[in-house]
N, C-alpha and C positions, 0 to 999 in steps of 0.2 A: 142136781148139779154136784159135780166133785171138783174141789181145789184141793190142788196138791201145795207145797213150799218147798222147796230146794238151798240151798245153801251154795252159795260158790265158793273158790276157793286160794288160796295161796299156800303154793308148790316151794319149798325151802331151800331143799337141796335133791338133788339125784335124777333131776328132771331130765328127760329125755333117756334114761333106762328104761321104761317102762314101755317101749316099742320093744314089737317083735324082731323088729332086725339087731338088736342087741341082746336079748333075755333067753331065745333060742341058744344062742351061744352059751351064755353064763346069766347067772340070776343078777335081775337088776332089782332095784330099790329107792325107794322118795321118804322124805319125811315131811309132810304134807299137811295143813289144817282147814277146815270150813269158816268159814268167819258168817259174820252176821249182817252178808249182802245176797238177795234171794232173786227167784224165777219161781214164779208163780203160774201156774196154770189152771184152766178152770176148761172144763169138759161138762158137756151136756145133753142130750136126744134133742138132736134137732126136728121141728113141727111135720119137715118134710124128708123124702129119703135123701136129699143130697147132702154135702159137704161144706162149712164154711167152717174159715179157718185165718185165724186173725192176729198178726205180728206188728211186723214194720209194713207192711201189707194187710191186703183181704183179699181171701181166695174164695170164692164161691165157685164150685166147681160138684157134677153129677156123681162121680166118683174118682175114690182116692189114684187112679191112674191119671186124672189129671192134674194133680198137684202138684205147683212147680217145689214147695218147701220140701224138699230131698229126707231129713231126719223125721216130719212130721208123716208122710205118705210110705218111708218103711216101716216107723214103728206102727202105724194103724193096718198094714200088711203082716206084720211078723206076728201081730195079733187076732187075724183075722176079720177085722173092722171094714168091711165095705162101705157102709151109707149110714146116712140118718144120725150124724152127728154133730156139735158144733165147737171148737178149739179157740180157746186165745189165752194169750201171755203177754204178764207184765212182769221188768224186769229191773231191780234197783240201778244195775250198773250200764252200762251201754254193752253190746259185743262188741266180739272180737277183741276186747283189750286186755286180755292173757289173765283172765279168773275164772276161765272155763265156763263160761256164759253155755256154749254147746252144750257140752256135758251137762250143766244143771238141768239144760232142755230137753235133753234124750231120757236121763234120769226121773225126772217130773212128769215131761210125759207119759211115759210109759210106769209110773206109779198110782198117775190119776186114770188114765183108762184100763190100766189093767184092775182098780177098786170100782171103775165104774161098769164091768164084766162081772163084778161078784166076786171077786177073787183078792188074791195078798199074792206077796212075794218077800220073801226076807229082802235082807239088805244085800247078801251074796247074790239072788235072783236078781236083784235090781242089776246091780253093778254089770253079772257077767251078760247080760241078754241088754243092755244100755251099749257096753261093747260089742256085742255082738252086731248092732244096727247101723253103730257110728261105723266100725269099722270094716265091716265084711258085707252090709247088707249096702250103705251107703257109699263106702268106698274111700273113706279118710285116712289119710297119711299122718294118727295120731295114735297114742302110747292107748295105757289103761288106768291112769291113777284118775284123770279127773272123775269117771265114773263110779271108782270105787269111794275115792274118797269124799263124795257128794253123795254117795247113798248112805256111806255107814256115820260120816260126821265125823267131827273131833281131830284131834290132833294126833297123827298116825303114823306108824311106819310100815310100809307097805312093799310086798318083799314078792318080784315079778321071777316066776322059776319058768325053766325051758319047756317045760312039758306044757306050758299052758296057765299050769295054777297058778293062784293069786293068795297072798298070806299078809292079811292088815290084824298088826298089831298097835293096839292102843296104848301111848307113848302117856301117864297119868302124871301129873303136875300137882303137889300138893296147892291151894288155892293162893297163898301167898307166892310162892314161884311161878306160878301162870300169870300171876298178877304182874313181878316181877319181868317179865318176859313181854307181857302186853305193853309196857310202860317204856320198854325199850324200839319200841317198833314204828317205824314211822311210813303213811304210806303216799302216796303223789301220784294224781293224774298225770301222765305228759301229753296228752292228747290227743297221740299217735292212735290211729287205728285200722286194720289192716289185718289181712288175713294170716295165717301161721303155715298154711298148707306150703306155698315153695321153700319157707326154711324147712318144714318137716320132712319134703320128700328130698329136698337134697341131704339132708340129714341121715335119712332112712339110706341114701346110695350111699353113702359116707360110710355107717356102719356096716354095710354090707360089705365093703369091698376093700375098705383101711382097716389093716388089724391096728394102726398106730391111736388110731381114733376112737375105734373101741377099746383103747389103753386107755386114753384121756375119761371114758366112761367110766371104766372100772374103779380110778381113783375117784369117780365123780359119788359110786356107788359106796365105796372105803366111806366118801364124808359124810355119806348118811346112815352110816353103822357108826361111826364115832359120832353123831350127833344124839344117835339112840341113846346109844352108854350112857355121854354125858347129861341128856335130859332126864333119864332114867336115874341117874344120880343126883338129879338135882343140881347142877352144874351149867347157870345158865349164862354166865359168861365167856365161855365158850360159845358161844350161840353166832355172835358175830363173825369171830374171826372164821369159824368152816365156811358161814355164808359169804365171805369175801374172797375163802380158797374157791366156792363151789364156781363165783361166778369170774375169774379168771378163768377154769378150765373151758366154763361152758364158751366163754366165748371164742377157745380156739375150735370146737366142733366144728362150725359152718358161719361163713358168712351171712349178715344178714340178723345176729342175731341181737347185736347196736346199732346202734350208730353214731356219729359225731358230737350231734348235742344231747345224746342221754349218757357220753364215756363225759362230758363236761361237765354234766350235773352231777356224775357219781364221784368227780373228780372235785368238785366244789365241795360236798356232802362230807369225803374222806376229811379235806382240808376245816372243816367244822365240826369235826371231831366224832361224826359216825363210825363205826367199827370195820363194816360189812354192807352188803345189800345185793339187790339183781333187779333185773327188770323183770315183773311179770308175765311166763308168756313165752313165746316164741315171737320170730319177725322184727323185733326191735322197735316192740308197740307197747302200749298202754297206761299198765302201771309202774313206776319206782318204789321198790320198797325197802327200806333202811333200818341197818338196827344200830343207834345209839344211844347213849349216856342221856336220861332224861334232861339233865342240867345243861344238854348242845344243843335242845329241840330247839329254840327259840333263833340260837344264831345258823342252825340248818335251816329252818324256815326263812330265816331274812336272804339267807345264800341263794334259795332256791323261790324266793318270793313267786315268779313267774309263772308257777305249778299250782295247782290245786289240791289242795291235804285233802285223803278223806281219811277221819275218824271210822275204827273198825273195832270187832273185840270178834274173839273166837267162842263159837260155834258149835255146841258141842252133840247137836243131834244133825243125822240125816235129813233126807227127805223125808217127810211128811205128811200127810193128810189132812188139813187142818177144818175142813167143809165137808161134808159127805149126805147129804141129803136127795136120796137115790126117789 
């Protein structure tokens, strides 16, 4: 048996450069971290040649052409995996609620089968062949950070050029300023959940066809290079206010990417003394995440009582193997 661990993650600023309908043009960029909410997967030779394969579902099925799970049936194709296997995952946070739950699963999977074939892959093989399945082989209307930034971990800047290539650099906090940084961050279920595919493809036609919009990106992409700087300096009061430019722009890209009661909670949050924040995610689902003044936690939380906190800290390795008994 092989289990993999994955990391998900929380996207800061620059989100949504990271598609090809923007980065072809000019290079885009995120500064992005893994926290220490996982997707676990566990892979094994199944007794017979078929396929069982276990989620929010069970699939028992003769071969990988019949499996309805779209990410798990290409990446055991792009691997050359026919039969005689068996797959499931368990996973800290629910999907689809905008911390890349996919991504940790394309990631994971294809880490733990590709160790359960005898082999390895660095973190750049994970990354670029995890996009390669979400987005070419399966057909998704999504960028490339969550895959990078779940394979290699940590807190990154991640720099999408036209040609294709991908450039994560690691953005180093000495341990009191990460701490400093952690102590400021606050995160909230809203418990919206919902897919991201129709913001991302109207998104994707957006960029494609609005040069105005892909101006709104480009500044999106400026505040994740002055966020570098400023983290890279140690400079983590700044931290907020880019996060509260980042997410006014984003929200004139494309409808769909708030909504009423999450502009009220972020609008209750400002009025309690939060800095900044975004919703995590595409669609106008999942998480709220805020960064304030430790000393407002308390009257942010009575503001927002209604929500669920979850407690998080970052994250600073990849995916990983944590079982391998072949």
């Amino acid at each position: 048996m092989i289990i993999s661990k994955t990391p998900l993650r929380i996207s800061f600023v620059g989100g949504g450069s990271d598609m090809a309908s923007f980065y072809q043009h000019e290079p885009g960029a995120v500064v992005s971290t893994t926290i220490n909410k996982y997707v676990y997967i566990a892979v094994n030779k199944k007794f017979d040649d078929a396929i069982r394969l276990s989620y929010k579902e069970t699939e028992n099925v003769p071969d990988i052409s019949k499996l309805k799970h779209n990410i798990a049936r290409e990446t055991l194709r792009f691997l050359k995996i026919k039969q005689g296997i068996e797959i499931s995952s368990i996973g800290d946070i629910p999907a689809e609620t905008g911390l890349a739950t996919s991504g940790a699963y394309t990631v994971g999977l294809l880490n733990a089968l590709i160790t359960y074939q005898g082999k390895r892959m660095t973190a750049e093989e994970l990354a670029r062949n995890a996009s390669i399945i979400e987005i070419e082989k399966v057909g998704r209307p999504i960028g490339k950070q969550d895959q990078y930034v779940e394979a290699y971990g940590g807190l990154n800047y991640i720099q999408f050029n036209p040609n294709g290539s991908v450039k994560v650099v690691p953005i180093k906090l000495t341990p009191a300023k990460k701490k400093k940084l952690q102590s400021h961050l606050l995160l909230f279920y809203t418990g919206y959940v919902a897919s991201s595919a129709k913001v991302l493809s109207k998104q994707k036609q957006i960029m494609a066809k609005q040069i105005d919009k892909r101006a709104i990106m480009s500044q999106m992409v400026g505040l994740a290079k002055t966020l570098k700087k400023e983290l890279q300096k140690g400079n983590i009061d700044s931290f907020g206010k880019l996060l509260h430019e980042n997410w006014l722009l984003k929200k004139k890209m494309a409808g769909g990417i708030t909504n009423r009661k999450i502009d009220e909670w972020y609008e209750q949050a400002i009025k309690n003394g939060a800095i900044g924040g975004k919703i995590c995610g595409s669609g106008g689902r999942g998480f709220l995440l805020l960064y304030a003044p430790p000393l407002s936690h308390k009257k942010i939380n009575a503001a927002l009582s209604e929500l669920q906190q979850v407690d998080f800290s970052f994250e600073e390795k990849g995916s990983t193997i944590i079982y391998n008994q072949a």
